[in-house]
N, CA, C and O atoms as a GROMACS GRO file, in nm:
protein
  540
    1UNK      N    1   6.609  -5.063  -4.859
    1UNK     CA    2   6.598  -5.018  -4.723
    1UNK      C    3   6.476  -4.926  -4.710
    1UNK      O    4   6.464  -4.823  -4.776
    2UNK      N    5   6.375  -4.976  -4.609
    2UNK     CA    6   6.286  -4.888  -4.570
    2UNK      C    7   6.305  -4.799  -4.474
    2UNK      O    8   6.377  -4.839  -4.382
    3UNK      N    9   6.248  -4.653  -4.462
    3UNK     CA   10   6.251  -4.536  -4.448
    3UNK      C   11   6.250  -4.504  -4.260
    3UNK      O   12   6.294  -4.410  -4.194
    4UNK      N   13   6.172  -4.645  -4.216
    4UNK     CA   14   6.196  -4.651  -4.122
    4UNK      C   15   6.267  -4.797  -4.038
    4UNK      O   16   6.238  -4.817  -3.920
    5UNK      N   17   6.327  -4.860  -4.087
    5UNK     CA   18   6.406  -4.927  -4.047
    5UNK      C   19   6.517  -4.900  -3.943
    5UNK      O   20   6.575  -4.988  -3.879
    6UNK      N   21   6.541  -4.764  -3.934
    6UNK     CA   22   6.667  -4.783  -3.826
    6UNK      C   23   6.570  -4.763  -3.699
    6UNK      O   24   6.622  -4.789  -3.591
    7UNK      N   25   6.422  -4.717  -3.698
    7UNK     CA   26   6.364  -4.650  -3.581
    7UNK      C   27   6.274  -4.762  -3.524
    7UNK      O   28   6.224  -4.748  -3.412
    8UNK      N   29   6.245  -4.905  -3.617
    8UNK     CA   30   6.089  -4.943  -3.626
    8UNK      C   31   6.143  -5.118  -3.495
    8UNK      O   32   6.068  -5.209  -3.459
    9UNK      N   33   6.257  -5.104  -3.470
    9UNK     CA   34   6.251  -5.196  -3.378
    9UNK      C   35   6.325  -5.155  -3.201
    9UNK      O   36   6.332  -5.213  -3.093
   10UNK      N   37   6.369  -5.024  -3.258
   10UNK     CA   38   6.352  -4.960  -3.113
   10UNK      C   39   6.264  -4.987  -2.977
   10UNK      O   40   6.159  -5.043  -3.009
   11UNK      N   41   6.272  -4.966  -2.853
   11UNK     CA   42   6.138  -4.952  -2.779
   11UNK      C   43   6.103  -4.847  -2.742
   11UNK      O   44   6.162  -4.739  -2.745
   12UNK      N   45   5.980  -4.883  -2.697
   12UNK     CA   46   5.881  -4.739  -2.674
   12UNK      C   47   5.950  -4.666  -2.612
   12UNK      O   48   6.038  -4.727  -2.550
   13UNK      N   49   5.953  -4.524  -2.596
   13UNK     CA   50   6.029  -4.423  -2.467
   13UNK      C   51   5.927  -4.408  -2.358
   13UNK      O   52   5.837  -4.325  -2.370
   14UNK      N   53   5.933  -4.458  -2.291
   14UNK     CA   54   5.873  -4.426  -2.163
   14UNK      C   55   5.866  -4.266  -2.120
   14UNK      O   56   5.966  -4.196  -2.140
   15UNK      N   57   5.729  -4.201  -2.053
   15UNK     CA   58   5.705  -4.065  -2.054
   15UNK      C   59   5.780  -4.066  -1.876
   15UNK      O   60   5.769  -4.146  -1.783
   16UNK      N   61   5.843  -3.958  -1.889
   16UNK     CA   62   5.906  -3.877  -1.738
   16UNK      C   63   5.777  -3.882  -1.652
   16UNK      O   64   5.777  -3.916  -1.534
   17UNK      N   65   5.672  -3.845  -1.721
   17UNK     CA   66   5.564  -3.781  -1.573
   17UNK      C   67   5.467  -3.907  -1.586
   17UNK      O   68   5.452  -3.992  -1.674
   18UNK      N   69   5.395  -3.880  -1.443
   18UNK     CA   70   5.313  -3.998  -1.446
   18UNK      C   71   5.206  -4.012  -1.518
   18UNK      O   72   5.194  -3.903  -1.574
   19UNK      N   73   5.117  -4.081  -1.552
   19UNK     CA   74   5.011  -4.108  -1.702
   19UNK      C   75   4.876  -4.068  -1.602
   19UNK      O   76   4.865  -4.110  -1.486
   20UNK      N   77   4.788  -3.991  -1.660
   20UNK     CA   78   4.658  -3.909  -1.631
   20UNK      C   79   4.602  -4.028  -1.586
   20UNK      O   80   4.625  -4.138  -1.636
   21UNK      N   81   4.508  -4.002  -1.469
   21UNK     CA   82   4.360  -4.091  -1.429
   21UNK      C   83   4.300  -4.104  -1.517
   21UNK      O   84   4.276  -4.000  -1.578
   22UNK      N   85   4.259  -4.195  -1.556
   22UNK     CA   86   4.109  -4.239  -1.648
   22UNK      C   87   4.027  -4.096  -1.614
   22UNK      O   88   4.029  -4.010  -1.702
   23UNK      N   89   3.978  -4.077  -1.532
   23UNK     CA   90   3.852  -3.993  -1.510
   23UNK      C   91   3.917  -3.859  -1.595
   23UNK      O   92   3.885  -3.830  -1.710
   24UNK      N   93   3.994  -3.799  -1.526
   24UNK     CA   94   4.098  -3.738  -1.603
   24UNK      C   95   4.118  -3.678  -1.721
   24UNK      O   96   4.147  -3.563  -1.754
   25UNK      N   97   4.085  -3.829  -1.809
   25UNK     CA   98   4.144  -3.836  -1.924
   25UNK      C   99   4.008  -3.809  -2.015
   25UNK      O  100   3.999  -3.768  -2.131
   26UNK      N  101   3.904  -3.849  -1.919
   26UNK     CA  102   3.757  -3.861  -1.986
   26UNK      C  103   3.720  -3.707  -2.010
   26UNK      O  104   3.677  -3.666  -2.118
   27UNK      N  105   3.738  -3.636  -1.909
   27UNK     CA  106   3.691  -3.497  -1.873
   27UNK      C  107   3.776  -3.411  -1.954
   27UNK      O  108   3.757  -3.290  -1.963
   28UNK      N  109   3.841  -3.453  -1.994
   28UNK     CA  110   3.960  -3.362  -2.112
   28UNK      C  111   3.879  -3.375  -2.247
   28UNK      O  112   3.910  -3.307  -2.345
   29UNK      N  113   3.787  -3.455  -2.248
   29UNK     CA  114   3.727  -3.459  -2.442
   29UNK      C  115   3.570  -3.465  -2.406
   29UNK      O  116   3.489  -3.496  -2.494
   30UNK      N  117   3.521  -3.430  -2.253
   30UNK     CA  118   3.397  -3.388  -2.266
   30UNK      C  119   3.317  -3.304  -2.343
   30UNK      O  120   3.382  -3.230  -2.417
   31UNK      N  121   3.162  -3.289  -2.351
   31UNK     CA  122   3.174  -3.177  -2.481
   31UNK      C  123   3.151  -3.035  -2.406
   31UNK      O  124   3.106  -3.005  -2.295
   32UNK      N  125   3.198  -2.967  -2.506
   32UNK     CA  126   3.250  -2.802  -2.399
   32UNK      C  127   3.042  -2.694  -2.500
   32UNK      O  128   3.000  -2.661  -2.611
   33UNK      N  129   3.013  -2.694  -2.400
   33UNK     CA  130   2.918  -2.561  -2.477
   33UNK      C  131   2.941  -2.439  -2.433
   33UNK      O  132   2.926  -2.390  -2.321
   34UNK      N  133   2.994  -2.378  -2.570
   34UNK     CA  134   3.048  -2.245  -2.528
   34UNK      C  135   2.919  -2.140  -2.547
   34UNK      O  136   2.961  -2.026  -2.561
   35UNK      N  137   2.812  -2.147  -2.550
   35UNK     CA  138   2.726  -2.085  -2.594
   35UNK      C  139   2.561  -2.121  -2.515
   35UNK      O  140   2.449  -2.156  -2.552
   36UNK      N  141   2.627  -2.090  -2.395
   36UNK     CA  142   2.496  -2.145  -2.262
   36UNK      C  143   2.356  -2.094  -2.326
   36UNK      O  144   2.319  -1.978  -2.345
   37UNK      N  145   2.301  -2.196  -2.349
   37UNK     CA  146   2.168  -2.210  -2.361
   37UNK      C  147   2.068  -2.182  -2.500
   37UNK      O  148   1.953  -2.148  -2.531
   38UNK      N  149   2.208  -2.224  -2.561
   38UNK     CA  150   2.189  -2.240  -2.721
   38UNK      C  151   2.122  -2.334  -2.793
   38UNK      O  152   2.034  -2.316  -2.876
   39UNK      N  153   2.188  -2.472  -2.742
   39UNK     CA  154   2.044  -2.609  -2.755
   39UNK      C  155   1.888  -2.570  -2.747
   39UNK      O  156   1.792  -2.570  -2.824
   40UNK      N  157   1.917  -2.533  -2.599
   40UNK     CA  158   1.764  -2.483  -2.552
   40UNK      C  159   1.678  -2.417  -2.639
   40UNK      O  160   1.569  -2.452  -2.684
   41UNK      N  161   1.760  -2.289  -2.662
   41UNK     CA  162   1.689  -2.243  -2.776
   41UNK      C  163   1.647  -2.271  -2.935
   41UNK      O  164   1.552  -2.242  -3.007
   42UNK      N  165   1.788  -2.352  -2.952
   42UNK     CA  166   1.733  -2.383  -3.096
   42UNK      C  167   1.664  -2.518  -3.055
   42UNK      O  168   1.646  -2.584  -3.157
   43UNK      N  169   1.624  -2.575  -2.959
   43UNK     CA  170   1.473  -2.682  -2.940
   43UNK      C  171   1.388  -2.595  -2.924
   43UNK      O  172   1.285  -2.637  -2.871
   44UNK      N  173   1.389  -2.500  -2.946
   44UNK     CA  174   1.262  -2.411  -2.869
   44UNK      C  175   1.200  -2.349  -3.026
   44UNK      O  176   1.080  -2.342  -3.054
   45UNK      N  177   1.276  -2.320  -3.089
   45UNK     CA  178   1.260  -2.257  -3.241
   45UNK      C  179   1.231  -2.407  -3.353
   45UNK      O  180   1.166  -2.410  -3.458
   46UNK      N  181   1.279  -2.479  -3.310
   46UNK     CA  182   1.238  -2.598  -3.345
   46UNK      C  183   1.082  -2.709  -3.371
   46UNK      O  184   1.038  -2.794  -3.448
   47UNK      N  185   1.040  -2.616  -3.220
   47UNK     CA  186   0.875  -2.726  -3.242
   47UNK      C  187   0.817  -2.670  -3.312
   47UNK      O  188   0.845  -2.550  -3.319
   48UNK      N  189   0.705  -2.722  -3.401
   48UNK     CA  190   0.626  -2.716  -3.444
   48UNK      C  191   0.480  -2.626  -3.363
   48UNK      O  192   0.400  -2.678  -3.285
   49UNK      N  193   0.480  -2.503  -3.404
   49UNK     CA  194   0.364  -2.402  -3.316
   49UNK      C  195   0.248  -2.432  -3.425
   49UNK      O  196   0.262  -2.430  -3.547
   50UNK      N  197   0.093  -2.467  -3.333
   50UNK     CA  198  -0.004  -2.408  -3.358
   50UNK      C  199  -0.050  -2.294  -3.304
   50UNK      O  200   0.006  -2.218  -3.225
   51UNK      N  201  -0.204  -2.286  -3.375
   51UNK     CA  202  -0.270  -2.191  -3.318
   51UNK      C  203  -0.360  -2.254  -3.228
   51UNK      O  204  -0.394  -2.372  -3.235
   52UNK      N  205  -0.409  -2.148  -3.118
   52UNK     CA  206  -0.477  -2.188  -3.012
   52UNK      C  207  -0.637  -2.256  -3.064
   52UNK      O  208  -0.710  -2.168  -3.109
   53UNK      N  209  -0.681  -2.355  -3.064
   53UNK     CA  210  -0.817  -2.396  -3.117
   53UNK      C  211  -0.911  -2.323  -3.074
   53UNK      O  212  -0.890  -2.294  -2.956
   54UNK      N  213  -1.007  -2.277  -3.115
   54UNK     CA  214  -1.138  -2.219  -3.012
   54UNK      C  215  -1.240  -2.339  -3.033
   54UNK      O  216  -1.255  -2.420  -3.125
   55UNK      N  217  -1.313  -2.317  -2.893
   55UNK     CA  218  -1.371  -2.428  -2.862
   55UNK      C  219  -1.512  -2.380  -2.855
   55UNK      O  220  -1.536  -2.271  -2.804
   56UNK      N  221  -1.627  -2.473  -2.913
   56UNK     CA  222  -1.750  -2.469  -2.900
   56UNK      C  223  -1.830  -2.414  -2.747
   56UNK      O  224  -1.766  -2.436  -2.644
   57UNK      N  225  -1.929  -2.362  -2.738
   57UNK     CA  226  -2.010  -2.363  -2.603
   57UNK      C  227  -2.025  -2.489  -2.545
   57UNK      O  228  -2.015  -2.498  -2.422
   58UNK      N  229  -2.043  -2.569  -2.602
   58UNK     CA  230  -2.068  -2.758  -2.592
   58UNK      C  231  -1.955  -2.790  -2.452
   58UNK      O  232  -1.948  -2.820  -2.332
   59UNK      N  233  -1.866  -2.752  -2.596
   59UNK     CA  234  -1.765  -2.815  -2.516
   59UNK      C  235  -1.679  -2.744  -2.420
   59UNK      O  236  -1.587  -2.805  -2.366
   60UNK      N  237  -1.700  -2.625  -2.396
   60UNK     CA  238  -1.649  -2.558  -2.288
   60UNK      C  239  -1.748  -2.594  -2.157
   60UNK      O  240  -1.702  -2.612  -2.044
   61UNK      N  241  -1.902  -2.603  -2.193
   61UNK     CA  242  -1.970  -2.661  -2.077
   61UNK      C  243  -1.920  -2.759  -2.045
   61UNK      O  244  -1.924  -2.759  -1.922
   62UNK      N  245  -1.851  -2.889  -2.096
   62UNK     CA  246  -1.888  -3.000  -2.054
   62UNK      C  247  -1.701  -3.050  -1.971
   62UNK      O  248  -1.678  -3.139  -1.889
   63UNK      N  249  -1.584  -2.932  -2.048
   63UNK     CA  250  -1.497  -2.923  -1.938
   63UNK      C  251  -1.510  -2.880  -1.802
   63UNK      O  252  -1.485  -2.937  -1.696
   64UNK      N  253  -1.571  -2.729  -1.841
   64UNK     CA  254  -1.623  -2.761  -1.691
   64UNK      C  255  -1.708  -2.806  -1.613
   64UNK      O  256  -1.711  -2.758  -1.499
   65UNK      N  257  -1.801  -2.908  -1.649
   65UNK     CA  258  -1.855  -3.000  -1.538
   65UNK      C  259  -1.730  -3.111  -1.534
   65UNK      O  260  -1.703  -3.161  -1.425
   66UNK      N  261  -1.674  -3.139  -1.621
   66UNK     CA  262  -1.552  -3.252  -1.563
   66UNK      C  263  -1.441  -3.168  -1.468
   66UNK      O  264  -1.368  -3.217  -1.382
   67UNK      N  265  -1.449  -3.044  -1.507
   67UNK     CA  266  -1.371  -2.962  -1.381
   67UNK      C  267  -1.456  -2.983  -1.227
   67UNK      O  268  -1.394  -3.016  -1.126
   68UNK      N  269  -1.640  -2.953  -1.227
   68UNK     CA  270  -1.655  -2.979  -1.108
   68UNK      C  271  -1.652  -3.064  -1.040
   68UNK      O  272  -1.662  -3.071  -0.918
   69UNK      N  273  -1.626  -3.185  -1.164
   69UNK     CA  274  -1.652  -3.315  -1.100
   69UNK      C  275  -1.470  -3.367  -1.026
   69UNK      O  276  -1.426  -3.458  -0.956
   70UNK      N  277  -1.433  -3.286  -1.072
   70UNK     CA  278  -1.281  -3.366  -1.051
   70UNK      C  279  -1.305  -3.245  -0.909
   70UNK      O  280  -1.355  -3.295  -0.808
   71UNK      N  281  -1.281  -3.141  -0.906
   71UNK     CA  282  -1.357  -3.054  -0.768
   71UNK      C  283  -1.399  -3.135  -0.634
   71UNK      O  284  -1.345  -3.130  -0.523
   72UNK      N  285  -1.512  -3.214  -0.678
   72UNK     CA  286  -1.624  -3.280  -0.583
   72UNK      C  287  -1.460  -3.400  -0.517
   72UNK      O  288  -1.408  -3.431  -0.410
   73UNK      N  289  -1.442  -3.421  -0.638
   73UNK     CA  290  -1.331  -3.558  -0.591
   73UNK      C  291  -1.181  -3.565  -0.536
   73UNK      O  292  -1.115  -3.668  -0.523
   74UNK      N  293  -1.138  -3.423  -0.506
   74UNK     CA  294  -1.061  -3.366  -0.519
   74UNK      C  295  -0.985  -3.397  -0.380
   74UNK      O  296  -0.874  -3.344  -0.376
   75UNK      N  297  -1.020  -3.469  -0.269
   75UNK     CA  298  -1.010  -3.518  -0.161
   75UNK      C  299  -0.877  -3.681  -0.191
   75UNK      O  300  -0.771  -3.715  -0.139
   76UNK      N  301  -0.959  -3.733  -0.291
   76UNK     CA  302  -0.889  -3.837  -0.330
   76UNK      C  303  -0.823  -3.798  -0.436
   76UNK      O  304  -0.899  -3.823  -0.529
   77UNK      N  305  -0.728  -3.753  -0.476
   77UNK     CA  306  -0.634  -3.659  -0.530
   77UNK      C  307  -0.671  -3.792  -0.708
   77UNK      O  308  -0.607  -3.888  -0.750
   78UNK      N  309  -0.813  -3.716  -0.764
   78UNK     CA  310  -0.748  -3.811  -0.914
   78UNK      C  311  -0.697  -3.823  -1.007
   78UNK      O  312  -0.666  -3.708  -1.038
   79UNK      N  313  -0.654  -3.904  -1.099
   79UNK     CA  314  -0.588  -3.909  -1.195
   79UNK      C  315  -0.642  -3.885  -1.302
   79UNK      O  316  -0.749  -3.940  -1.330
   80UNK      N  317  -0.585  -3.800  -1.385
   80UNK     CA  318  -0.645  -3.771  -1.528
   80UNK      C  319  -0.569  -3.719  -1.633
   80UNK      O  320  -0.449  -3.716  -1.606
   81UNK      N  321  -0.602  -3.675  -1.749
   81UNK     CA  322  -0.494  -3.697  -1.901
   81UNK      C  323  -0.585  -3.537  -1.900
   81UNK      O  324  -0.704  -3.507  -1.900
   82UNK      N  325  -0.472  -3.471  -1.898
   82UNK     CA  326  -0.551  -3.300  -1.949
   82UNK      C  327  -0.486  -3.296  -2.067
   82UNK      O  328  -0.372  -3.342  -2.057
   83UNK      N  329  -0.522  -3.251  -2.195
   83UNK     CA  330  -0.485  -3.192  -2.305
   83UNK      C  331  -0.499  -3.037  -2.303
   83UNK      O  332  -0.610  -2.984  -2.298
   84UNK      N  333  -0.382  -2.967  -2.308
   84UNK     CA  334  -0.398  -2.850  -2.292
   84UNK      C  335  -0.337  -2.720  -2.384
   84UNK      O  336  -0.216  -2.745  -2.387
   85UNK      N  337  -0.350  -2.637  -2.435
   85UNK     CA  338  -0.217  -2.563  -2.488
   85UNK      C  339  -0.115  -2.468  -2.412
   85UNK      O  340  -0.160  -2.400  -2.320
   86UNK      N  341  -0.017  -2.460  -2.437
   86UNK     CA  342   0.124  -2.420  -2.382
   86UNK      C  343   0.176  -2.304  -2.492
   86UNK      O  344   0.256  -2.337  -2.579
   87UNK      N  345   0.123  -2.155  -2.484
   87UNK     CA  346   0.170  -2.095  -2.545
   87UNK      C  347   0.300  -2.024  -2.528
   87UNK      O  348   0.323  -1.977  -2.417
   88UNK      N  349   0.412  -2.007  -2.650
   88UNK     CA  350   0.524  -1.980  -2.641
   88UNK      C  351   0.548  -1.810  -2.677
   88UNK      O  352   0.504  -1.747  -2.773
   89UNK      N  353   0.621  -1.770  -2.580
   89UNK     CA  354   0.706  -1.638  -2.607
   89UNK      C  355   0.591  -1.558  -2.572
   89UNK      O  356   0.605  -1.447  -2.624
   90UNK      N  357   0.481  -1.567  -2.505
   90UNK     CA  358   0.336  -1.458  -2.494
   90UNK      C  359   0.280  -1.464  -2.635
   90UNK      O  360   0.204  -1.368  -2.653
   91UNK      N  361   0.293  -1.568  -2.775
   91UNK     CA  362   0.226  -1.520  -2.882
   91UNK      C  363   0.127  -1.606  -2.847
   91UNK      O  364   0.123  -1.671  -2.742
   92UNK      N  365  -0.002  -1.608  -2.988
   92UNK     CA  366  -0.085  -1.654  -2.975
   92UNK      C  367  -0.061  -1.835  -3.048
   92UNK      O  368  -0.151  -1.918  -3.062
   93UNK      N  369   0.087  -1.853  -3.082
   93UNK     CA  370   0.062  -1.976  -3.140
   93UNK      C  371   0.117  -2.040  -2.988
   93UNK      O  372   0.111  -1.970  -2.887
   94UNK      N  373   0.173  -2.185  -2.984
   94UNK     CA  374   0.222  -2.265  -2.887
   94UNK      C  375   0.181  -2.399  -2.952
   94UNK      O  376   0.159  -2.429  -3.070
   95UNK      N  377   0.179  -2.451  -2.867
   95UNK     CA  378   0.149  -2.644  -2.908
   95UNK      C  379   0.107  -2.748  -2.738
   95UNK      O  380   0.148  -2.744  -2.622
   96UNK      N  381   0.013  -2.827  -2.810
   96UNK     CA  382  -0.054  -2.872  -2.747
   96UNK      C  383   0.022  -2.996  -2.635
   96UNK      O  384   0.111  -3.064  -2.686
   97UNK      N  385  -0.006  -3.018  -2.520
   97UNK     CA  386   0.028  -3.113  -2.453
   97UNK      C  387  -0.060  -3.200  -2.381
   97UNK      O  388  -0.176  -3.168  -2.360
   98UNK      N  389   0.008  -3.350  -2.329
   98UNK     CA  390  -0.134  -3.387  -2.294
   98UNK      C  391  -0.011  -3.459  -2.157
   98UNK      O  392   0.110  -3.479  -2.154
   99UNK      N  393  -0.098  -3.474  -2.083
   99UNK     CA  394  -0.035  -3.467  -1.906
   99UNK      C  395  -0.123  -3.573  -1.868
   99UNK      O  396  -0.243  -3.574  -1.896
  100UNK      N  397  -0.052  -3.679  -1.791
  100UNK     CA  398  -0.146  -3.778  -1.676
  100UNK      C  399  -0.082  -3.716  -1.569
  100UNK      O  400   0.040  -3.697  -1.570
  101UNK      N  401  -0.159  -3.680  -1.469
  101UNK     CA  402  -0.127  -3.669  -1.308
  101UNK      C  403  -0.211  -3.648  -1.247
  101UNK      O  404  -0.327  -3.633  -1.284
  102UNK      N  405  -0.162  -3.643  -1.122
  102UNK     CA  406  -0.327  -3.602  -1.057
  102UNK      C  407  -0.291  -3.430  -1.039
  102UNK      O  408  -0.194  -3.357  -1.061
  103UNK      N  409  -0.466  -3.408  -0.974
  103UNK     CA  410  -0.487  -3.245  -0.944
  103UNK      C  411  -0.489  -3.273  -0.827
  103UNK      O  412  -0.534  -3.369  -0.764
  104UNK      N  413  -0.407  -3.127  -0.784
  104UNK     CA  414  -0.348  -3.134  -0.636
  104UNK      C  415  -0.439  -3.010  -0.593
  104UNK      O  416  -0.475  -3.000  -0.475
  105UNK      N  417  -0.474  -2.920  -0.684
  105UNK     CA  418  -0.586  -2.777  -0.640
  105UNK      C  419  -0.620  -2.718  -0.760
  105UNK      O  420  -0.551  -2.693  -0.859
  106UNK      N  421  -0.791  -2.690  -0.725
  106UNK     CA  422  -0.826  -2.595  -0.828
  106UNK      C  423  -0.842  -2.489  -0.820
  106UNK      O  424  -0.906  -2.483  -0.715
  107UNK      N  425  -0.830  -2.385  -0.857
  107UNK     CA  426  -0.814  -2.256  -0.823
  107UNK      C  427  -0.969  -2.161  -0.890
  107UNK      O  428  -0.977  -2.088  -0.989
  108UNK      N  429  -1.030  -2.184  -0.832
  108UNK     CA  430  -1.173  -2.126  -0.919
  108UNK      C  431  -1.108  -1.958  -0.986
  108UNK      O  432  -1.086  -1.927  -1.104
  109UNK      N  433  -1.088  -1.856  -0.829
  109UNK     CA  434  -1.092  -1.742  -0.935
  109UNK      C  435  -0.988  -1.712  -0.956
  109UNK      O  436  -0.973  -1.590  -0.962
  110UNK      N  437  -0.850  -1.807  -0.978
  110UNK     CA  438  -0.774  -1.794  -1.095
  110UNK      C  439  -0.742  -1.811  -1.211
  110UNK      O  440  -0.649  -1.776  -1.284
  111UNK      N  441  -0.913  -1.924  -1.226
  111UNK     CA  442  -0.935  -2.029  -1.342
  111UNK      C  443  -0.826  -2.132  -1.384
  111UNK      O  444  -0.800  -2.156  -1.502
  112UNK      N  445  -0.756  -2.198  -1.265
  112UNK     CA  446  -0.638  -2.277  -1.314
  112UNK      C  447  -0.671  -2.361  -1.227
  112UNK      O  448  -0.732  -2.333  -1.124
  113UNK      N  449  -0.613  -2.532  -1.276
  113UNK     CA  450  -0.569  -2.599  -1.203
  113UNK      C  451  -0.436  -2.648  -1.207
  113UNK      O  452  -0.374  -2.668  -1.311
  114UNK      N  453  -0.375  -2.678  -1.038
  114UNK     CA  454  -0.256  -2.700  -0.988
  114UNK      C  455  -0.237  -2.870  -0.997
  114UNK      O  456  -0.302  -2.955  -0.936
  115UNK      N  457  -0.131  -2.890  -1.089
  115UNK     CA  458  -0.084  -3.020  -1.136
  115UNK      C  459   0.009  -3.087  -1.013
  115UNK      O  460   0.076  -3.007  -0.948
  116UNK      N  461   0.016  -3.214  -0.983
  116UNK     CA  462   0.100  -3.301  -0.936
  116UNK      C  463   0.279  -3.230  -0.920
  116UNK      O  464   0.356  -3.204  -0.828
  117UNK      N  465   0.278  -3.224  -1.084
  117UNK     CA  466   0.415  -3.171  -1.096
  117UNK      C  467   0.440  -3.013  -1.076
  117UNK      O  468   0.539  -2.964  -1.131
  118UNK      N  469   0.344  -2.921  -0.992
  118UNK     CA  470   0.320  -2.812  -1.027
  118UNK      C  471   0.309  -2.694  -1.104
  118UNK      O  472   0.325  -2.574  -1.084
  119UNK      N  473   0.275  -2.768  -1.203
  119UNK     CA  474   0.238  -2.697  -1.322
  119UNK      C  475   0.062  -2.622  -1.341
  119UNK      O  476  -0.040  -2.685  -1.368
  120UNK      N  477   0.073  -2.494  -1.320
  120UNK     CA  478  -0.068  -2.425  -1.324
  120UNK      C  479  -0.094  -2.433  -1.516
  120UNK      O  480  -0.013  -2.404  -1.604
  121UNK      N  481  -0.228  -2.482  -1.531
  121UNK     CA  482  -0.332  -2.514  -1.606
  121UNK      C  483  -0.458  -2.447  -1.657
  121UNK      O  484  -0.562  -2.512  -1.648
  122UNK      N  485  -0.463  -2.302  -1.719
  122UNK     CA  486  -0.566  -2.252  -1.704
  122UNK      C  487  -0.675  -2.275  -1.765
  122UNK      O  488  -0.660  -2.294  -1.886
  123UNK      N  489  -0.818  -2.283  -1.712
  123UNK     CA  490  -0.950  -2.352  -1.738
  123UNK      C  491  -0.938  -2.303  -1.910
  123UNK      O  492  -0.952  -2.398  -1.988
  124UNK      N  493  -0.919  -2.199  -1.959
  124UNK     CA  494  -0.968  -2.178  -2.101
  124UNK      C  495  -0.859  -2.257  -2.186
  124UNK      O  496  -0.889  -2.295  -2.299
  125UNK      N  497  -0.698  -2.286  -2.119
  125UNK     CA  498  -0.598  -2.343  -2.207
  125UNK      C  499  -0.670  -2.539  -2.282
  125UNK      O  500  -0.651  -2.580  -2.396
  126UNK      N  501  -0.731  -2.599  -2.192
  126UNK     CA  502  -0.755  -2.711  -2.155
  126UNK      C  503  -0.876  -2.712  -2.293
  126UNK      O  504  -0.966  -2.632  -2.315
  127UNK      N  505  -0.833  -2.839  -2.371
  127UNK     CA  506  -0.913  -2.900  -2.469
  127UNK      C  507  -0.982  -3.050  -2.442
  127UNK      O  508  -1.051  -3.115  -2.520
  128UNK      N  509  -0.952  -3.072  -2.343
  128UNK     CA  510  -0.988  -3.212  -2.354
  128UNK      C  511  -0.926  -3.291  -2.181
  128UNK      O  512  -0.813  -3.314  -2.139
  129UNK      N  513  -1.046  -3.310  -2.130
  129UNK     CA  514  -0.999  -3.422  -2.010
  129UNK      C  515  -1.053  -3.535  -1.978
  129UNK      O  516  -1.174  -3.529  -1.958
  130UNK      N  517  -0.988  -3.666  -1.964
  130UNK     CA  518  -1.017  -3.752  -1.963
  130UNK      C  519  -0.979  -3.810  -1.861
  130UNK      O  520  -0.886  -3.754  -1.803
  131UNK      N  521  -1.032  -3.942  -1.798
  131UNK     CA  522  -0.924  -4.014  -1.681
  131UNK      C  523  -1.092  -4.100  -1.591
  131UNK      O  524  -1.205  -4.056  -1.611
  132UNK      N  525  -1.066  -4.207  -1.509
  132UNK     CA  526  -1.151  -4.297  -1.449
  132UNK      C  527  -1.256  -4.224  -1.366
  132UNK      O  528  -1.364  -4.278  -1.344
  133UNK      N  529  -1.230  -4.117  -1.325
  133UNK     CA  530  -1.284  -4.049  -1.229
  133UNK      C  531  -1.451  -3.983  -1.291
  133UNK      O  532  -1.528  -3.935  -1.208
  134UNK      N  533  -1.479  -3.986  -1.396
  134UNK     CA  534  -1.558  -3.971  -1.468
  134UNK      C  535  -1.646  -4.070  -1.563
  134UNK      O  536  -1.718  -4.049  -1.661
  135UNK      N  537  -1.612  -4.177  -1.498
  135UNK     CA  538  -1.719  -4.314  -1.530
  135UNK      C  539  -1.807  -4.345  -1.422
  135UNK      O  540  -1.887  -4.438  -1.432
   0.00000   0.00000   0.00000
C-alpha cells in the first residue's frame, strides 16, 4: 500500500472564494524595486569613463567653420552626427557620444548648440561633426 492511496483518487476541493483575474494574478509576481533608483545608478557606475581628449588648433578651427556653416544653414533645420563628450558627476572623466539630429539653435555666446531632442551641446565638448550639409 502506497502512502497516498486513500487521498490520490479523491477530487479536487473546490476554493469557497472566487479565483483572481488574470491581470490580478500577473501584478502579484511583478518585480517590486525596493530601492528607487538603484539600477540607475549602478548603470551609471558601470560605463566605462574617459578622459576628455584635447583637441589640436586644426581641429578646433575647422569645427568651428562646420559650426558656421551649419549657422548659415540653419533655416533648413540640418542633419548631422555630432560626436561629443558627456561628462559625469562634474569630473573631468565622462564618455563620448555620437548623436544624428538636426540643430534647432546655436547659441554663439553660450557656445552651445540646441539639439532636436533638446539636448544643449557645448562648442568645446564636440570632437567631431559630420552630416550632408557640408559637401
Amino acid at each position: 500500500m502506497n502512502s497516498y492511496d486513500d487521498i490520490i483518487n479523491l477530487p479536487r476541493p473546490i476554493s469557497k472564494r472566487p479565483p483572481m483575474p488574470m491581470n490580478q494574478r500577473a501584478a502579484q509576481f511583478a518585480p517590486f524595486s525596493a530601492l528607487v533608483g538603484y539600477s540607475e545608478k549602478i548603470a551609471d557606475v558601470s560605463k566605462v569613463l574617459d578622459s576628455k581628449i584635447e583637441l589640436t588648433e586644426e581641429r578646433i578651427a575647422e569645427i568651428n567653420r562646420k559650426i558656421q556653416m551649419i549657422q548659415e544653414k540653419l533655416d533648413s533645420k540640418p542633419t548631422v552626427t555630432i560626436t561629443y563628450f558627456v561628462s559625469t558627476r562634474g569630473k573631468e572623466t565622462g564618455f563620448y557620444q555620437r548623436n544624428s539630429t538636426k540643430v534647432k539653435k546655436i547659441d554663439s555666446f553660450q557656445q552651445q548648440l540646441l539639439l532636436d531632442d533638446n539636448t544643449y551641446v557645448s562648442f568645446s565638448d564636440i570632437i567631431d561633426i559630420t552630416g550632408s550639409c557640408f559637401e
